[in-house]
Every structure is written in C-alpha cells, then in structure tokens.
N, C-alpha and C positions, 0 to 999 in steps of 0.2 A: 783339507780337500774341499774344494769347493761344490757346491749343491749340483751344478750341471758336470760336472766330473765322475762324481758320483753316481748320480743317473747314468750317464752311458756307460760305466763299469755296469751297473745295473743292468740296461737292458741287453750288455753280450752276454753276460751269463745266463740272464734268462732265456733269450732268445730261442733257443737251442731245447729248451723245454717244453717251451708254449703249445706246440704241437698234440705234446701227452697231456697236455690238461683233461680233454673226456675220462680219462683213465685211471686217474691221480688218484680217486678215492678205492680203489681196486688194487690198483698195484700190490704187490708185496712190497715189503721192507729188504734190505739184505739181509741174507742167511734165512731167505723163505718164510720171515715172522709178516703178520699181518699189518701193513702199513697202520700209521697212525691215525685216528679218527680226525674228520676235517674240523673246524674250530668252528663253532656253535655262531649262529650270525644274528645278531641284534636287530630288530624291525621295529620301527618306530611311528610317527604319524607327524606330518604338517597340520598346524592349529589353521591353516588360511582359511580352510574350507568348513568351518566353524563358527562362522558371523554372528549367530544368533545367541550366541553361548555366553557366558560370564566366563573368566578363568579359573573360577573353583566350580559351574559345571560343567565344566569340558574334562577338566581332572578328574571329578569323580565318576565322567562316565568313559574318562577314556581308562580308566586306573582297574573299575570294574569286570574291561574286558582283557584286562592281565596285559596292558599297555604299557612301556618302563622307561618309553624314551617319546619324547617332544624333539621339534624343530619348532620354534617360537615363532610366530607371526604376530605381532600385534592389531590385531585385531579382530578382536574380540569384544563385547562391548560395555567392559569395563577398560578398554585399554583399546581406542580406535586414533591410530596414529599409522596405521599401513597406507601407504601411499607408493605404487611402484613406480619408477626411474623417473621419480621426484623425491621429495621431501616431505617431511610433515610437521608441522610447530610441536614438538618436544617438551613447551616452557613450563608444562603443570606436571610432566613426569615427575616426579619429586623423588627421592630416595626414599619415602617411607611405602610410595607406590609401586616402584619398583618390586623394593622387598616384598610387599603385598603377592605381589602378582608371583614370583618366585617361587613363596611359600604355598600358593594355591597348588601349584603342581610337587614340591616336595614332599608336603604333609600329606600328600594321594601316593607319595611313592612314586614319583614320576622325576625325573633327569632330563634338565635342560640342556640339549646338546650344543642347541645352535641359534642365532638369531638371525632372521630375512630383514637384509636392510634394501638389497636390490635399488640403488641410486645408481643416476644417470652418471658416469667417470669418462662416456664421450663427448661430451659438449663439445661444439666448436668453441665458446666462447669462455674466455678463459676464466670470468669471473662466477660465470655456473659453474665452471666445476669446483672452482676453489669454495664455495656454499657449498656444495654435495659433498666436496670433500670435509668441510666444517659438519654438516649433517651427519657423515659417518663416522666421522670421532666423537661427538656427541654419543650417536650409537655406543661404540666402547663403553665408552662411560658408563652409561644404562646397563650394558652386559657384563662391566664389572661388579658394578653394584649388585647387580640377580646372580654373581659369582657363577658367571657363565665366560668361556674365553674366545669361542670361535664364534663369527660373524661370516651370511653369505649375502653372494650378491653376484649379479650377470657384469659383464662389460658397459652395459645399459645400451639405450638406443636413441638416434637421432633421425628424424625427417625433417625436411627441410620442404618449406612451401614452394621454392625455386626448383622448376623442373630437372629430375633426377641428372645427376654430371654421368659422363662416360662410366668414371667408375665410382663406386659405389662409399657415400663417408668411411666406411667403418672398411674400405680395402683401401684408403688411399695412404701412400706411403708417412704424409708425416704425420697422419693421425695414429698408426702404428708409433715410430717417435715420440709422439704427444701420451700415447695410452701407457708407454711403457715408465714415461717420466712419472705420469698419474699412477702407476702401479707401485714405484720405489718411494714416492711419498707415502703413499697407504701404510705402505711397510712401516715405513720412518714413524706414522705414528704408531699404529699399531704397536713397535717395540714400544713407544712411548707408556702404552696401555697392557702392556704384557696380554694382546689380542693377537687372534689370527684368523687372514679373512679368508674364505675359500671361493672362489672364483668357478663361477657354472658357466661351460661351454652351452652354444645354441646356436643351428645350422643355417641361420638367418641373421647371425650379427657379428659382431666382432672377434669373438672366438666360434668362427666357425666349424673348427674338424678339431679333431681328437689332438693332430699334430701341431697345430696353429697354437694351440691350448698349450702346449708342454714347449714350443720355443715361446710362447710369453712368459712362460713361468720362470725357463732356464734365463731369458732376457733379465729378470726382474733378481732372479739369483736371491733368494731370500728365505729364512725360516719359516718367516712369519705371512707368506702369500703360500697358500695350498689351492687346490681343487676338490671340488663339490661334483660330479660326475650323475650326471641324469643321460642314462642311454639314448632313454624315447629322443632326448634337443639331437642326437648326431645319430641317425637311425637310418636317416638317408643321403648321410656321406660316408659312416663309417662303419663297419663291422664289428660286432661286440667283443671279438679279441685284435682289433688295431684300436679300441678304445683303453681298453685296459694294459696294451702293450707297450702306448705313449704315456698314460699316466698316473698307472699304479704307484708307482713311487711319491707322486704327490696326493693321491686322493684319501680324504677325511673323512667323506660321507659320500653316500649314493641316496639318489631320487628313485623312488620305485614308482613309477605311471608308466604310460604305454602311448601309442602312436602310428596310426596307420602309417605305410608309407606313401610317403607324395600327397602328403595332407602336413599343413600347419598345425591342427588343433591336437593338443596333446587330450589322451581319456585318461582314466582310474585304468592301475593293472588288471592285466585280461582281456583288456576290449583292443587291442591293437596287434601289431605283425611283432614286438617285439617276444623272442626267445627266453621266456625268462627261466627255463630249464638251464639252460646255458648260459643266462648273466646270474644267480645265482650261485650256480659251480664256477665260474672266475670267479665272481666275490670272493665266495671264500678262501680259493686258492691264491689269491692276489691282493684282496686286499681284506682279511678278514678282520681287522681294529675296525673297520668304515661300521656305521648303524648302515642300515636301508631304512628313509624315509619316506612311508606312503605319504603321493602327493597329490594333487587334484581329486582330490575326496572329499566329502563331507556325509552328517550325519545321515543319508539315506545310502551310501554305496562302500563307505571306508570299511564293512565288516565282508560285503562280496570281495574287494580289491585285496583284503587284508589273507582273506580265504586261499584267493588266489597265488600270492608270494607265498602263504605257508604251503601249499600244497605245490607250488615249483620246488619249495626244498626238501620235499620230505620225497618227491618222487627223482631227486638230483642225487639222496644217498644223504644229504646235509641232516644240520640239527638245527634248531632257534632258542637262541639262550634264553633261560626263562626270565632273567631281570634287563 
C-alpha cells in the first residue's frame, strides 16, 4: 500500500473522532472501566539559542535541569557551522569531532533527536540547489556518524532583486514541479544514508498551510521524507486541529514556541495567541512518539518557556516523560 493510500484510509477513520478529542482523556473505556492514561510526551530543547555555550556546557546545564532530548544546531562554539538557507564549509568537521560533540550530550544523559540543516532546496538556479543538495548529504553523513538519523529543514526561501512577479517564487506552478523533483532526490539520498529528513511547514514560504504540507509529502511518496510540525509557522492559516488533521500521520517532531497572530516574529512558549492547552492534548492524542522541541529560547528564557509547556500538560490532564 502505498504511503498516500494509507493516509487517506487514515484520515476517514479518523475523521469522525477528531471532534471528541477535548474529551478523550475523560472518557470511559467500554464496560465503564476508566479510559487509558494518555502517553507521557517527551519535551526537549533547540541548542540554536545557545551561542555562547560549548557543547559539554550546554549538556551539563541542560542535563542538570532534567533535559533528555536535544534538537542539534550546530552552533555552538565549539561547532559554529550553522548557516540558515545557505551553507557552511563542513571540511574540518572530522569524524573524531563529530563523535566529540555526540558524546558531550550522551555522557550528560541527553539524546540526539535531530539535526537543523535548514538549506535553501528552492533556488531558482539549478546549480545552487544541486550545492545545497551536496550540503545536506554531507549533513547525513555528520548525523550518521553522531548516530543520529533524522535531519530538519524548511523548503528554504528565495528573494529575488527583480521586482516581485504577479505571483509569488515559491506559488508558481513549476517551482512546485521543481520542489517536488528536489524533494524525491533528498529521498534518493537520504535512503542512501539510512536518514530522514522532516520538512517544517511556514505561512510565508513554500509550505505554506497545513494542507500544502501533506500534498508535497503525498507528491513525494516516501519513508524517508516526514514533517517537523511548529504550530506557531501556520497559526495564521490554520487551526490547531486542521494542522494535526493533515499531518499527523507524517509528523516526527513538534516545535514548541508561540506567535502572535498577524505578526511574523515567532517568541519562546507563552508569549503568544497560540492554545497550548489544546496543541498539547492533540500531541498527545495524535501524535504521541513526536518530542516537543522548545524553540527560540536561550539561556535567560528556555526555563520560563519550559515552565510554560509543563504546565499546558499538567493542566491538559497529560504527563511528561521523565527521560
């Protein structure tokens, strides 16, 4: 059966439920016994907002505060190779550096779940992408060697110094074609690397809505291409159950930050309109394997933001797994 087959078997049976989600952790069971307790949700942290840090003391102070998951960013400053929807010379990464940096977060007791490679895959021009594309198998490689297997990254973005066209790069039909060609190659390598990359929707670029998201995914037909799900990027197109309703079945991880509406600038959880009473209980009813990774944080706000998410679950009925 193939992957968009499946999904829609998926969402009629679901469909039909989604409704009782408020309810689900209340419910009884049949025969009047008390429904099952929801599955305990893992919360983790983005190293991005951490500049100042080494990655053995980011580990030992994130380890300290009973922290058991990472989302990898390099850059840190023993490891300053982060460069967004570009590139970054790679060539002194070495595998004994890699390990290095690995073991800073293991030996703390910490799990690498994912690594931010965030390249540019909409170039117009054909030869950047095929660099970005060499850039992110490069990537693999580095996250095979930290024995790490999932990779994220946006659609990327493109401005053009030529006054904007009617419509927009990242809506026009063959760059759709073109993105979709660049998404079955990722694959292509990705199996090559026994990697997989998860793909973050954002209401301003090429996956813009929740929907837009889950027909590139179904386009691209693949194991080895997931989503990466940050509410706050589609906050102001989509409702937090049409987000979970188009791509639970693909989503690996959630972004925990927040986002006024009708503002671009994404904050740390708490400071924004989104519901996190409510995207907590989907989480877990939806997609309880995903970590939630606090994101736009760093060391003066990640223990308020962090405060925040715990205390959406604990007042949702949830639980947070202790490792």
């Amino acid at each position: 059966m193939s992957q968009i087959t499946h999904r829609r078997q998926f969402l009629r049976t679901a469909a039909g439920a989604a409704a009782a989600l408020p309810f689900a952790a209340a419910a009884p069971a049949a025969g009047g016994e008390p429904a099952p307790p929801r599955p305990a949700l893992r919360v983790g942290m983005a190293t991005l907002g951490f500049s100042n840090y080494t990655n053995a003391e980011l580990a030992k102070e994130l380890s300290a505060q009973g922290i058991r998951i990472v989302q990898l960013f390099l850059s840190q400053t023993d490891s300053r190779y982060w460069k967004y929807n570009s590139r970054a010379d790679l060539s002194d990464l070495t595998a004994d550096r890699c390990q290095a940096i690995a073991d800073a977060y293991r030996s703390a007791g910490i799990t690498i779940h994912s690594i931010g490679v965030y390249t540019n895959l909409i170039h117009p021009e054909a030869a950047e992408r095929e660099a970005n594309l060499a850039y992110f198998e490069a990537m693999m490689k580095i996250a095979r060697t930290m024995g790490v297997r999932q990779l994220v990254t946006e659609a990327g973005h493109f401005h053009s110094n030529q006054p904007e066209p009617p419509v927009p790069h990242h809506f026009q039909e063959e760059v759709w074609k073109t993105m979709v060609a660049t998404g079955k190659e990722l694959a292509r390598r990705a199996e090559a690397h026994d990697a997989i990359v998860l793909f973050e929707p954002f209401f301003r670029g090429f996956l813009a809505s929740a929907k837009r998201t889950r027909v590139f995914l179904e386009a691209i037909d693949s194991p080895r291409i997931r989503a990466l799900l940050d509410p706050a990027n589609l906050l102001e197109v989509n409702d937090l159950e049409e987000m979970f309703e188009q791509l639970a079945p693909w989503i690996e991880c959630l972004h925990a930050k927040d986002r006024k509406l009708h503002v671009d600038r994404g904050v740390p959880a708490g400071q924004g309109d989104l519901d996190y009473e409510r995207f907590v209980t989907l989480a877990a009813a939806r997609t309880p394997q995903a970590p939630l990774i606090l994101e736009y944080v760093g060391p003066n706000d990640y223990q308020q933001a962090r405060n925040h998410l715990l205390d959406a679950v604990r007042k949702s009925g949830g639980t947070v797994a202790a490792d």
